[in-house]
N, C-alpha and C positions, 0 to 999 in steps of 0.2 A: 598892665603886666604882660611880658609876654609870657606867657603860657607853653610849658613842654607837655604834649602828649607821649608817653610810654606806653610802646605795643607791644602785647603779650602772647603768643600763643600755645597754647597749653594742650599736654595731655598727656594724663594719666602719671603726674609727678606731682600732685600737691604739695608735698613735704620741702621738695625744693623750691616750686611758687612759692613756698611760704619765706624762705631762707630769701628769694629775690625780693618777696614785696615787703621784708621787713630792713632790706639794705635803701630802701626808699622813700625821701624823706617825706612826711603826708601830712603837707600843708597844698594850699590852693593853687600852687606855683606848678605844682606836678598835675597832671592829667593822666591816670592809671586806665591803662584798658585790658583787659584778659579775655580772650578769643577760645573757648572749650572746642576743641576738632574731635568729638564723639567721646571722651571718655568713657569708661565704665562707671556704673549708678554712683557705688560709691566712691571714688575719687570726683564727679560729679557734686556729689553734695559735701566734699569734703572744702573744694575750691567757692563755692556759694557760700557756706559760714566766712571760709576766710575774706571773699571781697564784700561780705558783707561788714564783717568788723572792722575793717581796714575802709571801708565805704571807696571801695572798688566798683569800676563799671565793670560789668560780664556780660559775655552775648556768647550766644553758642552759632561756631560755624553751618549754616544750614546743607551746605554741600558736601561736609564731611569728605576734604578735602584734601585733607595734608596745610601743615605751618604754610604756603604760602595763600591760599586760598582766607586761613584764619585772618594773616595780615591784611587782607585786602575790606576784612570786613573789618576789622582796626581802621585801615584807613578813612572807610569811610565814616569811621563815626568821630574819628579826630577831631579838636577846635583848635586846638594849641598852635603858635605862631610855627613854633617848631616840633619837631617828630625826631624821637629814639627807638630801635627795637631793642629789644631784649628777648635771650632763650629763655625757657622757665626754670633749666635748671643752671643758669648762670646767676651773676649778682652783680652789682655795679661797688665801687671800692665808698668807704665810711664818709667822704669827705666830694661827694657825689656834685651837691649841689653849691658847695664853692671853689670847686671845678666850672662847672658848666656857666657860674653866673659873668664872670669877664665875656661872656661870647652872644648870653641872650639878645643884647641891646644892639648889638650888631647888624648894619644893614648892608653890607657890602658882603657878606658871605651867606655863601648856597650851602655851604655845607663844611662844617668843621672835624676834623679826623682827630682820634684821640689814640694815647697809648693802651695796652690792655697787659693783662696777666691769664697767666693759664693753670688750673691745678688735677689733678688726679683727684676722682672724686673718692675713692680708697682708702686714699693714706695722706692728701692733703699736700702734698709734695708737687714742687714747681714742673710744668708740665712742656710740652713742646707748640702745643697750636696759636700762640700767642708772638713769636719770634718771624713771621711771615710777614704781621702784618706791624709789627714794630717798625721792622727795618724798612718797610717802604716810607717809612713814616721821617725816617731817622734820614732814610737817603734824600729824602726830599729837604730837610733842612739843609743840607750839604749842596743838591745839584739843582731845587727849586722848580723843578718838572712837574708841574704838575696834573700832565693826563699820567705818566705813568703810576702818579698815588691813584690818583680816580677808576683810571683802567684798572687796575692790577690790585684794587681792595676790594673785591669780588662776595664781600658779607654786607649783611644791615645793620650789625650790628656798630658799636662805638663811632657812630657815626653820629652827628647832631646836625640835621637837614633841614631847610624852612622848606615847609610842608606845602606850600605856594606853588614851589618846582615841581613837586610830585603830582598834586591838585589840575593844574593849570598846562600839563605835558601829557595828564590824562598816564601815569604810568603805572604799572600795576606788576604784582608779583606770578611769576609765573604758577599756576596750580597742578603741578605734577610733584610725583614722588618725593624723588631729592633734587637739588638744585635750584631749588626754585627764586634763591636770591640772585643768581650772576646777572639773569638777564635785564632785571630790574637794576643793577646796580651798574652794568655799563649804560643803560637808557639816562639812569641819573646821572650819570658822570657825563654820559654829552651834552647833557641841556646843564649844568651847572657851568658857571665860569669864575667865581670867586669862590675861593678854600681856604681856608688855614687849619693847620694844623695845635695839637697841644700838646704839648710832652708828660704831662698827666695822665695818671693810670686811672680810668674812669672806669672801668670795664673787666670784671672777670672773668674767664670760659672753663668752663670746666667738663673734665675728659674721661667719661664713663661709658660700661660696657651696654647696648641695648640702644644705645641712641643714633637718632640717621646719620651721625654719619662715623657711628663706627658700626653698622650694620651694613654687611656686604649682599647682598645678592643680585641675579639678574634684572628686578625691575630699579633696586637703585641704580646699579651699573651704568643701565641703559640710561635710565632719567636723568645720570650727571652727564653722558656721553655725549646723549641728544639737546643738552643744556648747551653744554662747550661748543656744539656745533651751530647752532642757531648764534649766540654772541658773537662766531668768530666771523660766519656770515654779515652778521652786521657790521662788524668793527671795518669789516673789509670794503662794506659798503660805505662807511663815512670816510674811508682814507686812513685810519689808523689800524692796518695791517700788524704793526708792530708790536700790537698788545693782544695780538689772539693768544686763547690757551692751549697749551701743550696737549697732541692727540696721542702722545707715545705711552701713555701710561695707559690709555685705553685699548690701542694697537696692541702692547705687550699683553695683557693681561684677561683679555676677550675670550681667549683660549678655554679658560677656565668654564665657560660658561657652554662648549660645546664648538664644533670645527663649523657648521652653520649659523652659528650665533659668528663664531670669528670673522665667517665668510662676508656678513651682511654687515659688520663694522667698516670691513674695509672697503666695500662696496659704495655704504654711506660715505667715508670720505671722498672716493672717487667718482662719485656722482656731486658732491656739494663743493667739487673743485678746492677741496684742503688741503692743506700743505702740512703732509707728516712730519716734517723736518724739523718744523716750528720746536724750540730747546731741546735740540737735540746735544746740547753741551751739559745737561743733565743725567744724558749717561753715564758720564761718568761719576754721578752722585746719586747713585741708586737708594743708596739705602736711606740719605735725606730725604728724596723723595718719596719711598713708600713708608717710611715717618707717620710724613703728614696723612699721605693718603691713606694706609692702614696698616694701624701702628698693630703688628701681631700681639700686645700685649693685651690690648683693647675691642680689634674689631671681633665681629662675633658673626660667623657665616651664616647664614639663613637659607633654606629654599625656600621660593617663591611659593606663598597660597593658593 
């Protein structure tokens, strides 16, 4: 059988853990893993009943590190042929594992791309962060490109990966603040070479107040700025310049955090030889783009502790 490992990492949202790990279906075909990043006592023991009922593995991140640090201790405890992440407060759609079962037997793909849905966790109502990575999805059946889906699908999640590539490439999730998927997910996207895509919605994300990434302040800022910069570095190193990420949304908006904070963004790019220009035909789609990046109805500002 080939075996999917699901990695989890968690904290401080049991109620929703619970909402994901009950969209999953819990027979021997799945491999459940839930990574604790320090919660509090009792959300702590609230997630221990639950994988114990569910006969859930748990391991608690020792580095207390932030989700990418949790997933790395996911990874290594993985057996499964293949590897899915999952957020805790997301779910995967009711018809999960006859989705996923045309693709496990597969040996010709590194890595299969699935459709997602997005909701407001509120009021339940279809949401915006799910249409980004649709359409790359959708373009790629169209124009068949396929560094631009692998480039440019910058999450872990709805992704179904043999865990081999990740194993065997030695690649691991960055352990800083926020960002911490891009640079693992362009590292997978160059050592992969076979993909397919599924038009199936495997995948729901769901879009609430208090979580990374509708939480604004200086150390995520930086931690997503200093992400974007390091991948673009790389992308530029393998020759695929053309898939770096856009610095203009950190240029514009650096301000906010003080005229020396602005001074040292831009400093960083002109020291790491960046190209600010990179979609600059986004300007004229401002308000698409600070959507995604911070929807005012959702993000929630924070100062730095």
């Amino acid at each position: 059988m080939n075996k999917v490992s699901i990695i989890i990492p968690h904290k401080n949202s049991s109620k929703k853990l619970e909402r994901l790990i009950k969209s999953i279906p819990h027979n021997s075909f799945f491999e459940v893993i839930v990574i604790d990043d320090n919660s509090q006592d009792t959300e702590f023991k609230q997630v221990s009943l639950l994988c114990q009922t569910y006969n859930i593995q748990l391991y608690s991140n020792p580095k207390k590190n932030g989700a990418g640090g949790a997933r790395n201790v996911g990874l290594q405890k993985a057996t499964g042929k293949w590897v899915l992440f999952a957020d805790a407060d997301d779910f995967f759609s009711p018809n999960m594992e006859a989705i996923l079962t045309p693709y496990i037997s597969r040996e010709q793909n590194d890595i299969v791309f699935f459709q997602t849905n997005s909701y407001y966790e509120d009021n339940f109502q279809i949401a915006y962060r799910h249409l980004y990575y649709n359409n790359l999805i959708n373009s790629y059946c169209i124009n068949h490109n396929a560094d631009h889906l692998k480039f440019k699908f910058l999450v872990p999640w709805a992704k179904l990966i043999r865990r081999e590539i990740i194993s065997s490439n030695n690649i691991y999730f960055d352990e800083i603040p926020a960002g911490n998927d891009m640079y693992f997910s362009i590292e997978l996207a160059n050592k992969s070479q076979n993909i397919a895509v599924c038009n199936n919605i495997l995948y729901n994300i769901t879009v609430s107040k208090g979580s990374i990434t509708t939480t604004l302040n200086k150390t995520t800022f930086d931690s997503r700025f200093k992400a974007a910069i390091k991948c673009n570095k790389f992308l530029r190193k393998i020759k695929k310049s053309q898939y770096q990420q856009s610095l203009l949304y950190f240029i514009g908006k650096a301000h906010q955090f003080g005229l020396l904070y602005n001074i040292q963004v831009i400093l960083m790019i002109i020291k790491t030889r960046s190209n600010p220009f990179i979609g600059f035909s986004k300007i004229f789609k401002t308000k698409e783009v600070l959507q995604d990046r911070e929807n005012s109805s959702y993000v929630i500002k924070k100062k730095d502790l």
